[in-house]
VMD Tcl script that builds the backbone (N, CA, C; Angstrom):
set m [mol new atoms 426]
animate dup $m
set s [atomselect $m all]
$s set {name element resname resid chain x y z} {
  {N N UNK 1 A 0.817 -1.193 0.000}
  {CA C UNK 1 A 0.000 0.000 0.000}
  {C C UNK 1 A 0.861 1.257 0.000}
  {N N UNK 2 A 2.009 1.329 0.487}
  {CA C UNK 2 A 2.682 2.407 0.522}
  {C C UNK 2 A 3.155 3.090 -0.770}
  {N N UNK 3 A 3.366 2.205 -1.649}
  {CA C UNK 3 A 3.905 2.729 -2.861}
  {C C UNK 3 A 2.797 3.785 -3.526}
  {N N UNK 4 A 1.189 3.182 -3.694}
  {CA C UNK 4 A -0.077 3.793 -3.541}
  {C C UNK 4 A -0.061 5.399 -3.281}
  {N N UNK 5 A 0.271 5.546 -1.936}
  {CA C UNK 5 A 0.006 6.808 -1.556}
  {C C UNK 5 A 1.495 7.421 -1.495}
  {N N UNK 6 A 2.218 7.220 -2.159}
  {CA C UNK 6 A 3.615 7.976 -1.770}
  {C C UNK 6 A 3.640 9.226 -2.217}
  {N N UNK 7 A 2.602 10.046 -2.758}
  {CA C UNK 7 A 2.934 11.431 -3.312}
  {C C UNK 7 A 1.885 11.928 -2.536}
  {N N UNK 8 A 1.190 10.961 -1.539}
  {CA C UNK 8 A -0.434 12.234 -1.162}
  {C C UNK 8 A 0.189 13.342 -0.202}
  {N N UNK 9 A -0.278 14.154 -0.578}
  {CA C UNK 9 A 0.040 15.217 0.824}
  {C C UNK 9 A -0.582 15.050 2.088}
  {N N UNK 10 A 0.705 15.012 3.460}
  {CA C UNK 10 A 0.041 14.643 4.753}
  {C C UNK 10 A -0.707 15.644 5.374}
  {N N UNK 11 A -1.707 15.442 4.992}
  {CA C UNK 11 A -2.953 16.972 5.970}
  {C C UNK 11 A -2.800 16.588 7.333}
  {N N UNK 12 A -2.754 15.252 7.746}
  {CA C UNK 12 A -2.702 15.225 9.111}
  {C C UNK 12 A -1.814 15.748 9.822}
  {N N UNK 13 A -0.166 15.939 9.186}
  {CA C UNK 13 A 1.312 16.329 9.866}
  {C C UNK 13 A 0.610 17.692 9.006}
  {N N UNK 14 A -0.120 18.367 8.549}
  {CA C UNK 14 A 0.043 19.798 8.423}
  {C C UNK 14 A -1.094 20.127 9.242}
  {N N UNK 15 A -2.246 19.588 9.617}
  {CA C UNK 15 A -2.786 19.973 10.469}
  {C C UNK 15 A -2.408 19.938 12.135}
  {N N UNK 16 A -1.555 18.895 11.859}
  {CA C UNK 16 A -1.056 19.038 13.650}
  {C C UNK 16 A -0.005 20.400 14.216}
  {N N UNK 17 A 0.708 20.360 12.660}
  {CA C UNK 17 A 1.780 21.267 12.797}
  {C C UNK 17 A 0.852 23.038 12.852}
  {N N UNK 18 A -0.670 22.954 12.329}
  {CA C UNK 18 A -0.859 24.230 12.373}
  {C C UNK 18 A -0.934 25.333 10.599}
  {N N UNK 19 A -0.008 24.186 9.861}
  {CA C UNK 19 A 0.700 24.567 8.752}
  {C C UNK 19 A -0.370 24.805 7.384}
  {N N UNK 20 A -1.286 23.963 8.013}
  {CA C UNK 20 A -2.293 24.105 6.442}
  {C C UNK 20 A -3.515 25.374 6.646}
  {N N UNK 21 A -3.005 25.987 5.370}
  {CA C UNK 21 A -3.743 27.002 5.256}
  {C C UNK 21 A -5.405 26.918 5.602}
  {N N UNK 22 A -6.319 27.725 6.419}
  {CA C UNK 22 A -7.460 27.563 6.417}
  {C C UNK 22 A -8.348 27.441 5.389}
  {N N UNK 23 A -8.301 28.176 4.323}
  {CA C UNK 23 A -8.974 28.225 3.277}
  {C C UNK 23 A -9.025 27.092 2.507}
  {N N UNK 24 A -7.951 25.992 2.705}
  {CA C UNK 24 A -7.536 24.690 2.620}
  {C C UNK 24 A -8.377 23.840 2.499}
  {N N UNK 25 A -8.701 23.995 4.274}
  {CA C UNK 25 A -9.304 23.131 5.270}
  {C C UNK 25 A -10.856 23.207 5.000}
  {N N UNK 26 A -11.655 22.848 3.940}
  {CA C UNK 26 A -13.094 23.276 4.192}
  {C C UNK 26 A -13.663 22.297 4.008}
  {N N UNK 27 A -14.896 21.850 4.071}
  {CA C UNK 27 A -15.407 20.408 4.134}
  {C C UNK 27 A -14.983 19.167 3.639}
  {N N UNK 28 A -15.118 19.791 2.146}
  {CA C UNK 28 A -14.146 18.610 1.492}
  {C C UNK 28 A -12.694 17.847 1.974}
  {N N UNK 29 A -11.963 19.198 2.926}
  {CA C UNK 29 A -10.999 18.988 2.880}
  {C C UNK 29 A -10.861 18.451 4.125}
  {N N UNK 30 A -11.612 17.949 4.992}
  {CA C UNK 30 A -12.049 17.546 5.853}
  {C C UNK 30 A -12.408 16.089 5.958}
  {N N UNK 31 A -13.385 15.668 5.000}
  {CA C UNK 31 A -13.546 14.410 4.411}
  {C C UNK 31 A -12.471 13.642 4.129}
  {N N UNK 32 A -11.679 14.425 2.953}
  {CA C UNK 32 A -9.945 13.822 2.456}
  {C C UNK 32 A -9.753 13.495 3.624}
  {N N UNK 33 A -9.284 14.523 4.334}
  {CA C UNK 33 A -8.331 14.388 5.619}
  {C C UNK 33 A -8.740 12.659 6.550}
  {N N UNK 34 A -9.969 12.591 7.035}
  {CA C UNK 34 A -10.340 11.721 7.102}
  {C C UNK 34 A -10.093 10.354 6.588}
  {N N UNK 35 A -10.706 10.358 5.339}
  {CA C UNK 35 A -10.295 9.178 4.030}
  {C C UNK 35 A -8.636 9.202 4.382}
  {N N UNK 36 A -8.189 9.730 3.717}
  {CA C UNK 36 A -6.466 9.334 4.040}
  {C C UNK 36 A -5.900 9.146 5.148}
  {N N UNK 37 A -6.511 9.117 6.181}
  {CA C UNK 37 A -5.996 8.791 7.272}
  {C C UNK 37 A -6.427 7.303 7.490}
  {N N UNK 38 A -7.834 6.773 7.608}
  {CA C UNK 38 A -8.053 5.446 7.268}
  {C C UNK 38 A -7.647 4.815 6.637}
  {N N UNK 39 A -7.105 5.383 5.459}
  {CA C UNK 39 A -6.761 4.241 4.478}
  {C C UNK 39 A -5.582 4.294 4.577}
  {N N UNK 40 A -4.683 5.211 5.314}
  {CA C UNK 40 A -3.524 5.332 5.136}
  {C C UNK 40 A -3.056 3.740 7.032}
  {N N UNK 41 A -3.898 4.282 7.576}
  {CA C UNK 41 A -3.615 3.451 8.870}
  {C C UNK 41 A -4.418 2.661 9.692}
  {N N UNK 42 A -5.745 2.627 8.761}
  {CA C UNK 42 A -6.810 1.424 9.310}
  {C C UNK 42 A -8.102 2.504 9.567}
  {N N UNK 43 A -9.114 2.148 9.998}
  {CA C UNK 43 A -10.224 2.882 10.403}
  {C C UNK 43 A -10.014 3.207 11.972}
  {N N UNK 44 A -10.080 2.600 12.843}
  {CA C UNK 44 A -9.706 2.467 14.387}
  {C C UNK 44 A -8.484 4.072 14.786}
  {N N UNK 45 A -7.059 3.487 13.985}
  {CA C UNK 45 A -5.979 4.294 13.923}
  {C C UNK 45 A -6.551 5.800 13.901}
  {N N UNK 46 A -6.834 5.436 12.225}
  {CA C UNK 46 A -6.948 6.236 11.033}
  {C C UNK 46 A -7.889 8.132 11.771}
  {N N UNK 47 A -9.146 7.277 12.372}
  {CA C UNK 47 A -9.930 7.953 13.028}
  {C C UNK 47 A -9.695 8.708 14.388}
  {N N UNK 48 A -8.563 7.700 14.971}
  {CA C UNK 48 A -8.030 8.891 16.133}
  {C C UNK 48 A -7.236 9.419 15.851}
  {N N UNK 49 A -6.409 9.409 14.819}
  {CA C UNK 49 A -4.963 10.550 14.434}
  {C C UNK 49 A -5.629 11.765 13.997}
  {N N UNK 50 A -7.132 11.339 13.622}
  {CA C UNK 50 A -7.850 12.437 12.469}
  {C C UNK 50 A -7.953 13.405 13.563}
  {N N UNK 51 A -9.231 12.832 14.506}
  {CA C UNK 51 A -9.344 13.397 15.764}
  {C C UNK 51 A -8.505 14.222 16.249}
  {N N UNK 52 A -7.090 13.696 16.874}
  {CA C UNK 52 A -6.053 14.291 17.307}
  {C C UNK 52 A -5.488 15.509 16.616}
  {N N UNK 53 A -5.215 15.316 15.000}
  {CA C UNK 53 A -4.984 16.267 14.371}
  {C C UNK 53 A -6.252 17.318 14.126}
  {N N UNK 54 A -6.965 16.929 14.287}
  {CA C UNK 54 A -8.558 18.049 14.235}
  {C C UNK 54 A -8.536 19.205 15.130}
  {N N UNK 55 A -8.316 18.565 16.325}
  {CA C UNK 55 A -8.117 18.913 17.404}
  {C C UNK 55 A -6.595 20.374 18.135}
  {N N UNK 56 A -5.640 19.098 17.514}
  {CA C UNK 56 A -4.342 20.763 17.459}
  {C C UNK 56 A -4.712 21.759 16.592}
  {N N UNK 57 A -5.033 21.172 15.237}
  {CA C UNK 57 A -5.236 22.458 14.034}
  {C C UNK 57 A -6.250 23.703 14.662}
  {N N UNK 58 A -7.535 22.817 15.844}
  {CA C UNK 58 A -8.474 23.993 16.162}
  {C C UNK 58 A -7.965 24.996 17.198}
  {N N UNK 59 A -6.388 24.365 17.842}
  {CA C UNK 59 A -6.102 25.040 19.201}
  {C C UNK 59 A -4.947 25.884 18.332}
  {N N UNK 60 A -4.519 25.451 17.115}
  {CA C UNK 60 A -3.622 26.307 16.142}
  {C C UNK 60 A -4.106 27.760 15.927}
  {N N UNK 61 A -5.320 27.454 15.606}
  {CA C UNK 61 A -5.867 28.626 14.661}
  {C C UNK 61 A -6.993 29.307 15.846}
  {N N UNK 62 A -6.930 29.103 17.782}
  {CA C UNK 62 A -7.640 29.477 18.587}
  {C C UNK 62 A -9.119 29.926 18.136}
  {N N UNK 63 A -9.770 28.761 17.834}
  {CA C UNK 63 A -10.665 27.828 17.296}
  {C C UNK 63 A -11.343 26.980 18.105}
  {N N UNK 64 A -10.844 26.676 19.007}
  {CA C UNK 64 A -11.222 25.567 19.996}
  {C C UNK 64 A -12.965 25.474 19.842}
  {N N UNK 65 A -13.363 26.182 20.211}
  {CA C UNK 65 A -14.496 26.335 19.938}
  {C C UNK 65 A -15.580 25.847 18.877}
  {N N UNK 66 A -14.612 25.253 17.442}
  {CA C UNK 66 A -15.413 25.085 16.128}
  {C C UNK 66 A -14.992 23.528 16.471}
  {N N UNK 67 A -14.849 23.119 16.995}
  {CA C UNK 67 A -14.591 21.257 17.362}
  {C C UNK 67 A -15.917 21.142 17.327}
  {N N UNK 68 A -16.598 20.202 17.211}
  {CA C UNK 68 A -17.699 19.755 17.555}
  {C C UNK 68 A -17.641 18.208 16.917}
  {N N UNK 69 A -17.731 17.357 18.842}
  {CA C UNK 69 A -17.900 16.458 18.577}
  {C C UNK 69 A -18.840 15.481 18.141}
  {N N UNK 70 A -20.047 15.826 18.106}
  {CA C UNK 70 A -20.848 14.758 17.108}
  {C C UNK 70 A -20.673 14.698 16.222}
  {N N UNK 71 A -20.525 16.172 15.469}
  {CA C UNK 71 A -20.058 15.982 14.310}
  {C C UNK 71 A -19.020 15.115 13.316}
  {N N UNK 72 A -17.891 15.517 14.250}
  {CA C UNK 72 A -16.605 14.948 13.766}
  {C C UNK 72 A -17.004 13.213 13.819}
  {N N UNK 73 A -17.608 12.685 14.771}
  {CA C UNK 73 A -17.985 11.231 15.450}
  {C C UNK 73 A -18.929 10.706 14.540}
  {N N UNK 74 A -19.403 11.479 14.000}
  {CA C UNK 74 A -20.670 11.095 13.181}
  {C C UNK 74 A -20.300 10.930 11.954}
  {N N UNK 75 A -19.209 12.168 11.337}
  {CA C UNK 75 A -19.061 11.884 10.090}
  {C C UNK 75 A -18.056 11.091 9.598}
  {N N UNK 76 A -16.852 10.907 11.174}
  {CA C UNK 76 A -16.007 9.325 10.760}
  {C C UNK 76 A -16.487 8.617 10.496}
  {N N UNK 77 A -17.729 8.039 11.081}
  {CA C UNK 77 A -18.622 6.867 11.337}
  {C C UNK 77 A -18.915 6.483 9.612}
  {N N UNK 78 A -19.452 7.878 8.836}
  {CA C UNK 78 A -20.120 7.393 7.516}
  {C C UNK 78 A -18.309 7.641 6.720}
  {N N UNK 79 A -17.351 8.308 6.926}
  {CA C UNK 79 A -16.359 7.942 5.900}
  {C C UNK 79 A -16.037 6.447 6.132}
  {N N UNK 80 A -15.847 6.268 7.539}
  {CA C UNK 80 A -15.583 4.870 7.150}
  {C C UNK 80 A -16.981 4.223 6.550}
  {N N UNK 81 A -17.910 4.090 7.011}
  {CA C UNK 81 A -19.333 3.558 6.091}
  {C C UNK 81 A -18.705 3.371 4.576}
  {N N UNK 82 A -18.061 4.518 4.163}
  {CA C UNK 82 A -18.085 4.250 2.568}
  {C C UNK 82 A -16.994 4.130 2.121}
  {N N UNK 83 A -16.307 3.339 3.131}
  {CA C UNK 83 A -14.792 3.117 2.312}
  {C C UNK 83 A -14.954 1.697 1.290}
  {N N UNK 84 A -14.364 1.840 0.788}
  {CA C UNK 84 A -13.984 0.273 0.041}
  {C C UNK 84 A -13.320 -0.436 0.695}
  {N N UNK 85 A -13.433 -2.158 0.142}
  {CA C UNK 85 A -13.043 -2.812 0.947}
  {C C UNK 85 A -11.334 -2.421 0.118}
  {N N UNK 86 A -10.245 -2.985 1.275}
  {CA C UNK 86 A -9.087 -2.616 0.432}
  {C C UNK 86 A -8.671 -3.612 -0.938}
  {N N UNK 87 A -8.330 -2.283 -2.007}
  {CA C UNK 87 A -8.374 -3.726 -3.319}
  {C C UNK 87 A -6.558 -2.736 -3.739}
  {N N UNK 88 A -5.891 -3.958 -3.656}
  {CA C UNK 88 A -4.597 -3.580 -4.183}
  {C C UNK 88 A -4.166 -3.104 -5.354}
  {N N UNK 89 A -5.261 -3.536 -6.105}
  {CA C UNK 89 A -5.309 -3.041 -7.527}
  {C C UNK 89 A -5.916 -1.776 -8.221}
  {N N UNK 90 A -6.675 -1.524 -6.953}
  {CA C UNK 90 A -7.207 0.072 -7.141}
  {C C UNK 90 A -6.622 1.532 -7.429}
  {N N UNK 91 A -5.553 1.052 -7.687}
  {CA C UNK 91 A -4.266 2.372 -8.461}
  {C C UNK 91 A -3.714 2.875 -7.473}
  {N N UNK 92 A -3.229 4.352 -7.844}
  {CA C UNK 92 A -2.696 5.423 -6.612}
  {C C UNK 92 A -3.998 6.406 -5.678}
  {N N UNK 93 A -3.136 6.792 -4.768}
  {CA C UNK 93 A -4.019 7.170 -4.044}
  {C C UNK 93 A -5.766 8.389 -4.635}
  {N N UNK 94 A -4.959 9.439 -5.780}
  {CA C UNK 94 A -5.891 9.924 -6.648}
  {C C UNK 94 A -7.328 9.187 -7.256}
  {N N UNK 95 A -7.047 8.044 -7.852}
  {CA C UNK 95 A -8.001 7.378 -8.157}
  {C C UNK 95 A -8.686 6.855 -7.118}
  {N N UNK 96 A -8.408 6.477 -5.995}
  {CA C UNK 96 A -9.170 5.850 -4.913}
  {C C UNK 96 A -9.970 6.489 -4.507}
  {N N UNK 97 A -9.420 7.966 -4.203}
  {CA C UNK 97 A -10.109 9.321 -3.854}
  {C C UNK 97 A -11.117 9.808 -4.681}
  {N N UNK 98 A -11.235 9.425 -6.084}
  {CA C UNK 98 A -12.341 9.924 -7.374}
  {C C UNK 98 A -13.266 9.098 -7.120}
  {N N UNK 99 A -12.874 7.614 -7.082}
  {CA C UNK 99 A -13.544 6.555 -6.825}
  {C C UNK 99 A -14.822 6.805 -5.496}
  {N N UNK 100 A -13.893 6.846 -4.515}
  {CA C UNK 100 A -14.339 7.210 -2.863}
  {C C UNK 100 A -15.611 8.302 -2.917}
  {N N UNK 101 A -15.006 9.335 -3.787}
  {CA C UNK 101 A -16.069 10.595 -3.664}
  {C C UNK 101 A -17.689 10.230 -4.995}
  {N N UNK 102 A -16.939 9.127 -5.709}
  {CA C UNK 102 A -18.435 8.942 -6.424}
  {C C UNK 102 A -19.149 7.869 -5.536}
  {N N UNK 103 A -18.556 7.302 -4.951}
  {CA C UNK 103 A -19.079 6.326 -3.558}
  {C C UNK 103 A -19.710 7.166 -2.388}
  {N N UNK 104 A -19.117 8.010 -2.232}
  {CA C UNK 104 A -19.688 9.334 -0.970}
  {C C UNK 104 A -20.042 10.450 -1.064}
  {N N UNK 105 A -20.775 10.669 -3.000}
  {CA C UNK 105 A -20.479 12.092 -2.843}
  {C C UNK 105 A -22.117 12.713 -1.369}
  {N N UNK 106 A -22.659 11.641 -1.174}
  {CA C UNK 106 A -23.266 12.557 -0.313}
  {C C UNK 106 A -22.624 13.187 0.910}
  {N N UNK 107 A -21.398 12.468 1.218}
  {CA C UNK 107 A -20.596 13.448 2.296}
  {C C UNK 107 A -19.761 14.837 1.947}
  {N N UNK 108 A -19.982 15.100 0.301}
  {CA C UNK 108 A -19.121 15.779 0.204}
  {C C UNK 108 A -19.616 17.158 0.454}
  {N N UNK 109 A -20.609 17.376 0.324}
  {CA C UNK 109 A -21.526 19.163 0.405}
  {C C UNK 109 A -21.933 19.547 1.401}
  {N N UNK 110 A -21.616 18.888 2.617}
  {CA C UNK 110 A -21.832 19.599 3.571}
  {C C UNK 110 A -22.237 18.407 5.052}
  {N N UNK 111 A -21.673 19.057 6.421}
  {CA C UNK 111 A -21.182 18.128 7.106}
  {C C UNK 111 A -23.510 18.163 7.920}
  {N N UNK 112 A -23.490 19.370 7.869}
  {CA C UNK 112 A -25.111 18.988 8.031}
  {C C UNK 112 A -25.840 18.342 7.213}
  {N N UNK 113 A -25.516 18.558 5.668}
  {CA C UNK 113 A -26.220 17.861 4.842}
  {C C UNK 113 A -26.323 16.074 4.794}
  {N N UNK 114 A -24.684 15.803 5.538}
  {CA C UNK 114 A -24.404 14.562 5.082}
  {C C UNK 114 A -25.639 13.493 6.204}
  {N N UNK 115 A -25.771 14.295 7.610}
  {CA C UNK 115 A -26.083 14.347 8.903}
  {C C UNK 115 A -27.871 14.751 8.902}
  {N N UNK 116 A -28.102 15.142 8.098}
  {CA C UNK 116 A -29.598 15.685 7.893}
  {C C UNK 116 A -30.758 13.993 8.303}
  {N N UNK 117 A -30.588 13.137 7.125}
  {CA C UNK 117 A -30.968 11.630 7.159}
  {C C UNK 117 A -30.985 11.108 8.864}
  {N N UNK 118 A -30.235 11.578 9.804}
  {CA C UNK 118 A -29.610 10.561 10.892}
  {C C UNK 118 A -29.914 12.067 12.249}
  {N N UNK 119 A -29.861 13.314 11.727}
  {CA C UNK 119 A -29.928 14.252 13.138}
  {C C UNK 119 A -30.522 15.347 12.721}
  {N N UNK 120 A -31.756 15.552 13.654}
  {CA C UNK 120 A -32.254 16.940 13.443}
  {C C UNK 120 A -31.214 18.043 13.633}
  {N N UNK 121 A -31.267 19.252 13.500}
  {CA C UNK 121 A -30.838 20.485 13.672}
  {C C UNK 121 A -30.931 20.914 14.713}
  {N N UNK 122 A -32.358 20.465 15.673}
  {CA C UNK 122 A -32.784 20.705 16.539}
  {C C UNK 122 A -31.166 20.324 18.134}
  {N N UNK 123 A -31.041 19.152 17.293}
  {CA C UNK 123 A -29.817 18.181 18.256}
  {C C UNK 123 A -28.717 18.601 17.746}
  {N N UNK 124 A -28.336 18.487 16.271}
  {CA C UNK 124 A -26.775 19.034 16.273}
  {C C UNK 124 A -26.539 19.931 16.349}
  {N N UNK 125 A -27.272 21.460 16.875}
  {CA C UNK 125 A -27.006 22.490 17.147}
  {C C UNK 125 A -27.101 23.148 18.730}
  {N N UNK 126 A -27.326 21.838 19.290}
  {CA C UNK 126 A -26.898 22.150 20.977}
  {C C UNK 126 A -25.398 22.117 21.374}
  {N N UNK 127 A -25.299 22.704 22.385}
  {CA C UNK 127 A -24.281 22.805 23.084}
  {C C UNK 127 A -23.911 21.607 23.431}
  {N N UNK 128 A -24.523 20.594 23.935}
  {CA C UNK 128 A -24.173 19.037 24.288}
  {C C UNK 128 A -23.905 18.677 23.201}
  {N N UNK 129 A -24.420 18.492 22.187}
  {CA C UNK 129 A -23.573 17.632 20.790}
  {C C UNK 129 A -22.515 18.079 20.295}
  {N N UNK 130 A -22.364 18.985 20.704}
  {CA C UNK 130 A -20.766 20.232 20.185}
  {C C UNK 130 A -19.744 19.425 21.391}
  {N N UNK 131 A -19.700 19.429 22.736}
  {CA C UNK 131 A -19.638 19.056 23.293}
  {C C UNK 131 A -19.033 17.796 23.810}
  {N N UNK 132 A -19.516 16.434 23.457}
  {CA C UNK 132 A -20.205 14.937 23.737}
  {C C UNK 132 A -20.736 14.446 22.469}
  {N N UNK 133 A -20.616 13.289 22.181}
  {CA C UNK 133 A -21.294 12.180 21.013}
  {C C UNK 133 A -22.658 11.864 21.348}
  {N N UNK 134 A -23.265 12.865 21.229}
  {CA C UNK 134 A -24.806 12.324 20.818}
  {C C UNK 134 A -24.943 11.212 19.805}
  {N N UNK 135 A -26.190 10.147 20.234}
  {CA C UNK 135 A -26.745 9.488 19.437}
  {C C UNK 135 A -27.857 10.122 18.232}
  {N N UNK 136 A -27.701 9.492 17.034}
  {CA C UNK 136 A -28.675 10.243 15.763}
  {C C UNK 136 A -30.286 10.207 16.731}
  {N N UNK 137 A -30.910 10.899 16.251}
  {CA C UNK 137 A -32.308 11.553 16.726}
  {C C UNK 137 A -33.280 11.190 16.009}
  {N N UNK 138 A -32.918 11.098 14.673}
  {CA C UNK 138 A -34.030 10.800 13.172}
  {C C UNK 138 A -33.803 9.232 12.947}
  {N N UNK 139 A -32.800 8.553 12.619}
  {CA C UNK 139 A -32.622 7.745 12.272}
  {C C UNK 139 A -30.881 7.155 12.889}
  {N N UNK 140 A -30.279 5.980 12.859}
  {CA C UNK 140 A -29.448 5.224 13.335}
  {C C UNK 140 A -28.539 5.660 11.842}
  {N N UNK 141 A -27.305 5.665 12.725}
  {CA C UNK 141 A -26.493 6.061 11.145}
  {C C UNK 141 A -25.779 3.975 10.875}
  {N N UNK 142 A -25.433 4.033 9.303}
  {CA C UNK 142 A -25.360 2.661 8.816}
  {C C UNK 142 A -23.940 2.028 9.467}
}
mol reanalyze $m
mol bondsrecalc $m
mol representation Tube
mol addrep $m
């Protein structure tokens, strides 16, 4: 697998470091960040480095405040949902990622939109779900 991703750029070592530009960082780039971290180190791994790096980048940019954990909890939950199973033959990391996003494009437009199906507004816009991992409200996510 390594040969695969040897040119992707590490968002995670630029988000920990602080280094990636905000304008960068916007949903999509969020998702990636995600995706390449799973696939780069398992789902389990993949999902707490994301976390971790989510997390410095928000205390980088004194941000703390825009964390919100259901969110983030919720929408690991569906990147991994739509990963592929791993196929060695699935090219470099680019194609996996074209692949991935015609597999997910419903995660790609928006982190409420993706979340709409599974949580009212009513819930992901409290202070406790920002907070703490709320359970979905509308429906059980897959």
């Amino acid at each position: 697998m390594a040969d695969e991703f040897a040119d992707m750029p590490d968002f995670l070592a630029e988000l920990e470091s602080g280094e990636l530009p905000a304008y960068v960082f916007d949903h999509r780039g969020h998702v990636f960040a995600a995706w390449a971290a799973m696939r780069l180190h398992g789902v389990e791994r993949g999902a707490m480095r994301f976390r971790q790096a989510l997390r410095r980048y928000t205390e980088h940019l004194g941000a703390m405040d825009k964390y919100h954990v259901t969110l983030t909890e919720a929408l690991l939950h569906l990147v991994a949902y739509h990963l592929p199973e791993v196929d060695e033959a699935a090219g470099a990391w680019r194609e996996q990622w074209r692949v991935y996003q015609q597999r997910a494009g419903s995660l790609l437009h928006s982190s409420h939109a993706a979340l709409a199906p599974y949580y009212s507004a009513a819930l992901i816009d409290t202070a406790d779900a920002r907070r703490q991992f709320l359970l979905p409200d509308l429906a059980p996510l897959p």
